[in-house]
MILORO-511790 format. One record per residue: x, y, z of N, C-alpha, C in turn; residue in three letters. Coordinates in pm, whole numbers, padded with zeros to 5 digits, always signed. Example, Ala and Ser with C-alpha at 12.3 -4.5 7.8 and 13.67 -1.06 7.14 Angstrom:
<pts>
+01319-00569+00780+01230-00450+00780+01320-00330+00780ALA/+01285-00225+00708+01367-00106+00714+01290+00003+00787SER/
</pts>
This chain:
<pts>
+00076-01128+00904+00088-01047+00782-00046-00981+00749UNK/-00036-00865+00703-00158-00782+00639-00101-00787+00518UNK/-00224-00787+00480-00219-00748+00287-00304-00579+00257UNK/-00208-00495+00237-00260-00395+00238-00246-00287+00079UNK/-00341-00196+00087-00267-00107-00044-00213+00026+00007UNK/-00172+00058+00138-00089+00199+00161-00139+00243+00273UNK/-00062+00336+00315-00067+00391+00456-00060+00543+00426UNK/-00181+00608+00508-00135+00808+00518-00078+00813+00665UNK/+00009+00851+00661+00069+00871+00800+00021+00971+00866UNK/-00051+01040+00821-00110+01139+00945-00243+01180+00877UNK/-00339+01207+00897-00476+01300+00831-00535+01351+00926UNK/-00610+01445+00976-00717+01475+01026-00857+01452+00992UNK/-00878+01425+00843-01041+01458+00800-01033+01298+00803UNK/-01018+01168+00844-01048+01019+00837-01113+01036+00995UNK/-01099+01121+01061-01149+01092+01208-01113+01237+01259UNK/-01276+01286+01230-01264+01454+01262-01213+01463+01428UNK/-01130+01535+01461-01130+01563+01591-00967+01526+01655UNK/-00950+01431+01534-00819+01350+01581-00731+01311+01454UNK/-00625+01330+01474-00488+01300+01394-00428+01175+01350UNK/-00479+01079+01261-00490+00960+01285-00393+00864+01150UNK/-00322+00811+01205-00230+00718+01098-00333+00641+01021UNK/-00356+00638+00863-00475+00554+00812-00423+00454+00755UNK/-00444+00340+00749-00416+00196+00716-00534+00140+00615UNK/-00504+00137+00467-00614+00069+00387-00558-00098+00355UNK/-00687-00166+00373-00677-00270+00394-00662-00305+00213UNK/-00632-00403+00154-00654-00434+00031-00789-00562+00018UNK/-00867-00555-00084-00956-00626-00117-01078-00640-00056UNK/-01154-00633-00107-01357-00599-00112-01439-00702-00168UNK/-01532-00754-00067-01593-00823-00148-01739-00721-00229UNK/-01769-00603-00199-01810-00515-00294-01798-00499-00403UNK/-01869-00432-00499-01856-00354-00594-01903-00226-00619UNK/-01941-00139-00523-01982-00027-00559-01949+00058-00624UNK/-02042+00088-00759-01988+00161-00911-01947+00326-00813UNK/-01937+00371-00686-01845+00518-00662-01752+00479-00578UNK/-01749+00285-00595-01552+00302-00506-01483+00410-00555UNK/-01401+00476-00440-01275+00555-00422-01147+00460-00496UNK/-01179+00323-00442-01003+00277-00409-01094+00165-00486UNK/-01132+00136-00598-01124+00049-00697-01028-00024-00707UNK/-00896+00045-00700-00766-00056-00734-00743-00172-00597UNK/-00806-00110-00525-00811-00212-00384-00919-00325-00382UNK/-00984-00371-00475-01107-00437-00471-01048-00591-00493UNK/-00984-00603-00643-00930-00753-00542-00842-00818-00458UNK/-00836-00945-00483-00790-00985-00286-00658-00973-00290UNK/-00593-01024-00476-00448-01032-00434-00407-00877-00503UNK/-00454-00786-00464-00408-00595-00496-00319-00589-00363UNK/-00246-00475-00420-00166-00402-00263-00053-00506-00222UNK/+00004-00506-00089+00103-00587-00103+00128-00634+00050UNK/+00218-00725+00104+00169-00774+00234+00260-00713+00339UNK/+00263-00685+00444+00322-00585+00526+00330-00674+00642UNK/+00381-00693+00739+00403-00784+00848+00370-00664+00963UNK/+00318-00689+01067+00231-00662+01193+00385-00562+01234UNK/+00479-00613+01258+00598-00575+01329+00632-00406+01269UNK/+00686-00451+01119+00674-00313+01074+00593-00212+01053UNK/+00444-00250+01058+00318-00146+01096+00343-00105+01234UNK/+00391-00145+01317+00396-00124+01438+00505-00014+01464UNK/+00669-00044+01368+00776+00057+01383+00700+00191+01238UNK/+00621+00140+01179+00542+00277+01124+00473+00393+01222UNK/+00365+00330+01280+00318+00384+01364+00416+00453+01498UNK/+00513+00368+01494+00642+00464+01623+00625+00555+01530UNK/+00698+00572+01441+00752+00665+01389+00716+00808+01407UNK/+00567+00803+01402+00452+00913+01380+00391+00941+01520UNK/+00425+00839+01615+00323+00828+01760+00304+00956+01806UNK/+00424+01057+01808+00378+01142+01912+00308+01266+01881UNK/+00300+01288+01690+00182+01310+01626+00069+01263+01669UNK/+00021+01140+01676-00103+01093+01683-00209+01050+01760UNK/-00327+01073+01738-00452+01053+01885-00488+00924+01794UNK/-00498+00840+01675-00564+00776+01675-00520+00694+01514UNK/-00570+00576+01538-00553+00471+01397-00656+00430+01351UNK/-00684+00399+01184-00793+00401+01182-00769+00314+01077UNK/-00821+00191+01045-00856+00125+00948-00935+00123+00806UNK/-00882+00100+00695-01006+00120+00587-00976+00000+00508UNK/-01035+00041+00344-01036-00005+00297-01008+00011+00152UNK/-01045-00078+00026-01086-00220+00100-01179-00278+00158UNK/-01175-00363+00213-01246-00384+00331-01138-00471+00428UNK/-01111-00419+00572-01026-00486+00646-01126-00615+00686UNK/-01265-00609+00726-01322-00751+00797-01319-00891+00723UNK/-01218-00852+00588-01191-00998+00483-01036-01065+00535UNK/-01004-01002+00676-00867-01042+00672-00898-01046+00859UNK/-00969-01135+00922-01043-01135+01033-00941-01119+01143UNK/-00825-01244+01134-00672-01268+01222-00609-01213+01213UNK/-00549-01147+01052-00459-01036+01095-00518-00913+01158UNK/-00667-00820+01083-00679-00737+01188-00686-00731+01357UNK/-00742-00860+01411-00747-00868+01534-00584-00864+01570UNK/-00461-00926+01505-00357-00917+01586-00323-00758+01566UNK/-00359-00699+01484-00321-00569+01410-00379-00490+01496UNK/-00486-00457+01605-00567-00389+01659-00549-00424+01776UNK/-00465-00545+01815-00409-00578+01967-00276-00507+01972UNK/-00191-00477+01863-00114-00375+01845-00131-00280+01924UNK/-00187-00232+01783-00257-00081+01801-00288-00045+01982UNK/-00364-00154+02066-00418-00134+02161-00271-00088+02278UNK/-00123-00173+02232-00031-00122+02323+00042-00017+02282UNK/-00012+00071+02171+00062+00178+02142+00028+00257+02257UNK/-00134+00269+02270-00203+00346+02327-00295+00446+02293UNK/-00261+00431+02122-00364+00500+02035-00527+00421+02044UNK/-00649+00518+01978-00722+00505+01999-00756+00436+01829UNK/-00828+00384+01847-00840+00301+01680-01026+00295+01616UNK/-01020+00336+01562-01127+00334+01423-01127+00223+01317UNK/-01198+00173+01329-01255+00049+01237-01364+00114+01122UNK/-01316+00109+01003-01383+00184+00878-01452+00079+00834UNK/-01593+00007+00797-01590-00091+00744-01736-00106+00690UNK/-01733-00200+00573-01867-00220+00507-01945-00328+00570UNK/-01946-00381+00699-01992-00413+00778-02034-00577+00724UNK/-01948-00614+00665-02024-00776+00617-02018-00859+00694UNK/-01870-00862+00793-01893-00955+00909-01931-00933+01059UNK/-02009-00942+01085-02066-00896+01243-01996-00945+01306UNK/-01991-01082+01307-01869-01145+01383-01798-01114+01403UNK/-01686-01079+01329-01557-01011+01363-01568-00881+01414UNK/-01670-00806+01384-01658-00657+01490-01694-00713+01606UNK/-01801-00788+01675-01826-00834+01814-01725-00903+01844UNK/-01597-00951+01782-01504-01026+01878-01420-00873+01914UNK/-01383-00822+01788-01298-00691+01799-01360-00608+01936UNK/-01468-00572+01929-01557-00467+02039-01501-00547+02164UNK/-01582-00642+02158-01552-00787+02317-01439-00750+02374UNK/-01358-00749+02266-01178-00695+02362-01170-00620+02394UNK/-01230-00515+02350-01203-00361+02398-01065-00340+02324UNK/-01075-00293+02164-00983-00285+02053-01030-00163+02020UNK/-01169-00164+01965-01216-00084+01863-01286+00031+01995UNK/-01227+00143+01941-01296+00303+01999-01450+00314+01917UNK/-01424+00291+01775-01515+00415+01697-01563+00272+01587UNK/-01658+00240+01529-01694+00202+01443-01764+00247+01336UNK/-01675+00307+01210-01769+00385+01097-01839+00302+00962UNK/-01920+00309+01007-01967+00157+00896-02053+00210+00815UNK/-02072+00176+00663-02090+00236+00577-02247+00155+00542UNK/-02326+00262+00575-02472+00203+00570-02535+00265+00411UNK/-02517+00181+00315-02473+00197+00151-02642+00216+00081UNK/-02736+00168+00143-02879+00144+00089-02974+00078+00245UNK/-03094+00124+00217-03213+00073+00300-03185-00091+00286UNK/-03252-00129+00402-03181-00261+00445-03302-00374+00385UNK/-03300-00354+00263-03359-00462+00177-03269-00533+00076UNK/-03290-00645+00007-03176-00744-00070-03230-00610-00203UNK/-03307-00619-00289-03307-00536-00364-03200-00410-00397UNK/-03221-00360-00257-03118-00158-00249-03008-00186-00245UNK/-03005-00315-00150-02854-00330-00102-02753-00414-00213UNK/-02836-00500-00279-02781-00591-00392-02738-00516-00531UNK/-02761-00388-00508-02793-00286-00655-02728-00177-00612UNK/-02670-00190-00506-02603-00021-00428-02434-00138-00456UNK/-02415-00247-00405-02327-00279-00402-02210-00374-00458UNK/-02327-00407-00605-02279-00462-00741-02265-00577-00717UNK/-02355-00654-00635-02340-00733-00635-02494-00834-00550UNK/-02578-00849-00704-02709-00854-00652-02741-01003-00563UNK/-02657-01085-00622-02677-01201-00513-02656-01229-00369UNK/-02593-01119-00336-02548-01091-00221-02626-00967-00136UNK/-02719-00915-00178-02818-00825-00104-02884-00863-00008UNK/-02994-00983+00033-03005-00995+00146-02954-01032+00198UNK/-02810-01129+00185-02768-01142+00313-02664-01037+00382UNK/-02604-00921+00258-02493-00816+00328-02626-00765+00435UNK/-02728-00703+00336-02846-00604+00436-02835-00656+00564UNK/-02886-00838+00606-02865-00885+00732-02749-00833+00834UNK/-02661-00865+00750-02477-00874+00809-02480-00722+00855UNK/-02501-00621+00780-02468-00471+00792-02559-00434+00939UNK/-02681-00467+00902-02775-00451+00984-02759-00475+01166UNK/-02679-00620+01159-02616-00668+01253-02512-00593+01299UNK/-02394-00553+01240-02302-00505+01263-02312-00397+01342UNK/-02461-00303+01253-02448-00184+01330-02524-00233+01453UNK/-02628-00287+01522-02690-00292+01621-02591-00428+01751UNK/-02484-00508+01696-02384-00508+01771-02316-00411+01846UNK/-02246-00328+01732-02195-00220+01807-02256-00126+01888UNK/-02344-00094+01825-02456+00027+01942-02459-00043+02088UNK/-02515-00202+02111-02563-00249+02192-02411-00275+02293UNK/-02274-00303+02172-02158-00314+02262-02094-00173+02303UNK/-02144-00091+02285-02090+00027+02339-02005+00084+02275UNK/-01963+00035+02185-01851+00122+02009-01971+00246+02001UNK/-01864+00357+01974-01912+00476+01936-01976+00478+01759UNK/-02043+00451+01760-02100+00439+01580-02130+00546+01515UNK/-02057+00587+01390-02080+00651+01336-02149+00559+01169UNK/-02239+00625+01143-02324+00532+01062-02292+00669+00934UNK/-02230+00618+00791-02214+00689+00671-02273+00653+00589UNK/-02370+00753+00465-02403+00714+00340-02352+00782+00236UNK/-02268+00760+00142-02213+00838+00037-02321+00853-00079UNK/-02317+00966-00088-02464+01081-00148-02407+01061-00323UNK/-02408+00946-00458-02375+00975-00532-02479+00977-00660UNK/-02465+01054-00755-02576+01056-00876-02612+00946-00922UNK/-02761+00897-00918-02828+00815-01003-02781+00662-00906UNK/-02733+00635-00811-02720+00575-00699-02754+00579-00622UNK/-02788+00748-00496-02834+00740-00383-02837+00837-00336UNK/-02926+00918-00408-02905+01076-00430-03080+01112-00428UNK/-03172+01005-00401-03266+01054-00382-03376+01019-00274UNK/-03431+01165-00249-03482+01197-00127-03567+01072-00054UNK/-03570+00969-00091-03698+00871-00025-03605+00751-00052UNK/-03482+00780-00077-03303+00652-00059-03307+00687+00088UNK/-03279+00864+00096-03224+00865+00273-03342+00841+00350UNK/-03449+00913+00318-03533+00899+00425-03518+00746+00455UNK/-03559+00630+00354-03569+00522+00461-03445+00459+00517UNK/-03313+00512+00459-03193+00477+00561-03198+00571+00712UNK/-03228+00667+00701-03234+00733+00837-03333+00733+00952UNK/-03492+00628+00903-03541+00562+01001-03491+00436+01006UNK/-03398+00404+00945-03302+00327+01009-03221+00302+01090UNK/-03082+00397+01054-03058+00441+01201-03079+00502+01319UNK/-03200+00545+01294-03169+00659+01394-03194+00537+01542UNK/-03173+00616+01615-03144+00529+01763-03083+00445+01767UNK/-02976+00413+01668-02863+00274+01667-02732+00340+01622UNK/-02723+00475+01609-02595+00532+01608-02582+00642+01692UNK/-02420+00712+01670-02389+00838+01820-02447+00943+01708UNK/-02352+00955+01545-02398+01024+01481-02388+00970+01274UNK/-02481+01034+01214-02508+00976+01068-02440+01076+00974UNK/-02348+01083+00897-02278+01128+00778-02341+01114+00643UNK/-02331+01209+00599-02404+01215+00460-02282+01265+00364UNK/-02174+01187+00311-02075+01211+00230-02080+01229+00082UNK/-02024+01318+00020-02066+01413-00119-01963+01278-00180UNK/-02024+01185-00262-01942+01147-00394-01840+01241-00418UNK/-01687+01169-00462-01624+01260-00526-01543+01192-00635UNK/-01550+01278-00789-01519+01170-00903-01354+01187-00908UNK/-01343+01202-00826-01173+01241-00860-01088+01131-00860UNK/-01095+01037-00751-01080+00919-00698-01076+00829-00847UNK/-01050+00680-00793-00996+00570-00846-01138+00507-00898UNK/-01247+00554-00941-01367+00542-00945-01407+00399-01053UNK/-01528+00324-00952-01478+00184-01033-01589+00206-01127UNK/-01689+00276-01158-01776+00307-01272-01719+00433-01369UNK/-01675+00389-01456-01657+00491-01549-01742+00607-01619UNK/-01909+00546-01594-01983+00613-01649-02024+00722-01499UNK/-02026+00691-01412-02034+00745-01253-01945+00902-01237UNK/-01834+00826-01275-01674+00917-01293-01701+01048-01355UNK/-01768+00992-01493-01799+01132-01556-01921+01264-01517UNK/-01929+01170-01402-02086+01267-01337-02001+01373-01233UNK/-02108+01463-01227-02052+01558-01115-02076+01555-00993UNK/-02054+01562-00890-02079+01529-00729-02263+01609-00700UNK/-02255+01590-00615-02375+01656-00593-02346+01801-00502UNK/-02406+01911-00540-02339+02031-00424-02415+02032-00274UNK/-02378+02131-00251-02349+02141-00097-02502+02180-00087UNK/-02547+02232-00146-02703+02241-00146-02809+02123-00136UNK/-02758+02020-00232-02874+01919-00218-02795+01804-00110UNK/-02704+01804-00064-02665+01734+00015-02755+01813+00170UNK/-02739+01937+00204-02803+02023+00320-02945+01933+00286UNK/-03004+01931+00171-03106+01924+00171-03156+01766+00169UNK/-03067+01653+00162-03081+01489+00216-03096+01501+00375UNK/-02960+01572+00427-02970+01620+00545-03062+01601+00634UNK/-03168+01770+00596-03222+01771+00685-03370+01694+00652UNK/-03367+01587+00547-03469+01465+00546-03401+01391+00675UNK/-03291+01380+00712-03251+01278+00805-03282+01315+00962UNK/-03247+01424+00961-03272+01520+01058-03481+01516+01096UNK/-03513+01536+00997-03669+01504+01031-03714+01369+01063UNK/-03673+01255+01023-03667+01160+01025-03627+01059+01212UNK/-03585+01164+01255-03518+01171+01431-03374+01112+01406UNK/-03241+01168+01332-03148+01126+01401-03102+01247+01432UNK/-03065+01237+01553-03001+01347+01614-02903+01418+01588UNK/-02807+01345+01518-02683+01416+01537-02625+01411+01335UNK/-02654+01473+01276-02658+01457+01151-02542+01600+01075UNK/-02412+01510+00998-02350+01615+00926-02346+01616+00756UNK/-02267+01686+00697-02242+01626+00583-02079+01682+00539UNK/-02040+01580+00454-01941+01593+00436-01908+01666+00285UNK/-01848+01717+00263-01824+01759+00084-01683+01853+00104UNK/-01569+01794+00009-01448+01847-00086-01476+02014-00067UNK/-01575+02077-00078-01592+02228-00057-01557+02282+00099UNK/-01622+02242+00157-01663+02315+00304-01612+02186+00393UNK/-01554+02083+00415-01542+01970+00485-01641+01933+00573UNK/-01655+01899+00685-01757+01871+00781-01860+01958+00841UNK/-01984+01972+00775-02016+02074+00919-02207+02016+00940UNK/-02198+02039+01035-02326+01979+01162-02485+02049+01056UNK/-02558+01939+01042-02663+02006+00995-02809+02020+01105UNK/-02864+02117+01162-02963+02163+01234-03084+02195+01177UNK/
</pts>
């Protein structure tokens, strides 16, 4: 059984390039005041779905689709069902995306080990100190050890050969300023394929109310986190924003 809060049966923008059935997992041990899916944060939200019928879901849509992709939530709080859920996935023949706030390393290195997971997009939320990370993710007792866990997660995957895409969501008075990215992006750089710089958007299920009432940041000062990241050496650097969707920053 999964415990989940809903399924998009088809998207393109969850996994640029590819057409992908999205699966949100229910419950977070986060709190980040620009959750999207707030209503997904605790454990018993959403509702429980059995492996079998995710499986006659996914028929349904197959010959639509290049790919499945996991969110959240956070799926790595539900370790057994995703692994049977992603051994699935593996005899559809679809290609699968693991969305995740990276708390358990463990469970992505068993997932990778099998050869389950294609793509790992892990959400690199603050510079990898207990301080950024304990205050980015509402939950200060828990900062150095997520920073550890995240930290891990991503240099598992790099080292296991998962395609990593490493994301920071760009939101006001959170993580919106220029010397936040710079030291996340001598972070990654050389431990991911490519780094996302995603525009807050208040539209969503937003778990800070005072956040909600702020405005996103535009397409201007996002170009301009960017190309701090870009100087910084990661190579392959986009940004994302509700205006213009994806495009490559140089």
């Amino acid at each position: 059984m999964l415990r989940i809060g809903g399924i998009t049966d088809t998207s393109t923008v969850d996994w640029y390039g590819n057409v992908s059935l999205v699966v949100f997992f229910a419950g977070c041990n986060f709190r980040c005041p620009y959750c999207q899916n707030s209503s997904l944060i605790p454990a018993d939200s959403g509702s429980e779905m059995r492996i079998g019928a995710l499986h006659r879901r996914i028929d349904f849509s197959a010959a639509l689709l290049d790919a499945v992709v996991f969110t959240g939530g956070e799926p790595l709080l539900q370790p057994e069902s995703l692994l049977k859920a992603a051994q699935m996935i593996e005899g559809t023949g679809l290609k699968l995306m693991l969305n995740t706030n990276g708390c358990r390393p463990d469970v992505v290195e068993r997932l990778i080990e099998k050869g389950l997971v294609d793509r790992v997009a892990l959400d690199v939320k603050a510079p990898f100190t207990a301080e950024d990370y304990g205050t980015v993710i509402g939950v200060t007792g828990l900062g150095a050890q997520m920073a550890k866990n995240v930290e891990r997660t991503l240099d598992t995957s790099h080292d296991l050969g998962a395609e990593v895409e490493a994301r920071t969501t760009v939101a006001p008075t959170v993580s919106d300023e220029p010397e936040f990215i710079r030291r996340i992006a001598s972070s990654v750089r050389n431990r991911c394929d490519v780094y996302y710089l995603q525009q807050y958007d208040n539209m969503g299920d937003i778990l800070s109310p005072a956040l909600k009432a702020m405005r996103p940041p535009d397409r201007e000062s996002m170009m301009s986190l960017a190309r701090i990241a870009v100087e910084e050496g990661v190579n392959d650097v986009y940004i994302k924003t509700r205006e213009h969707g994806l495009e490559r920053v140089v």
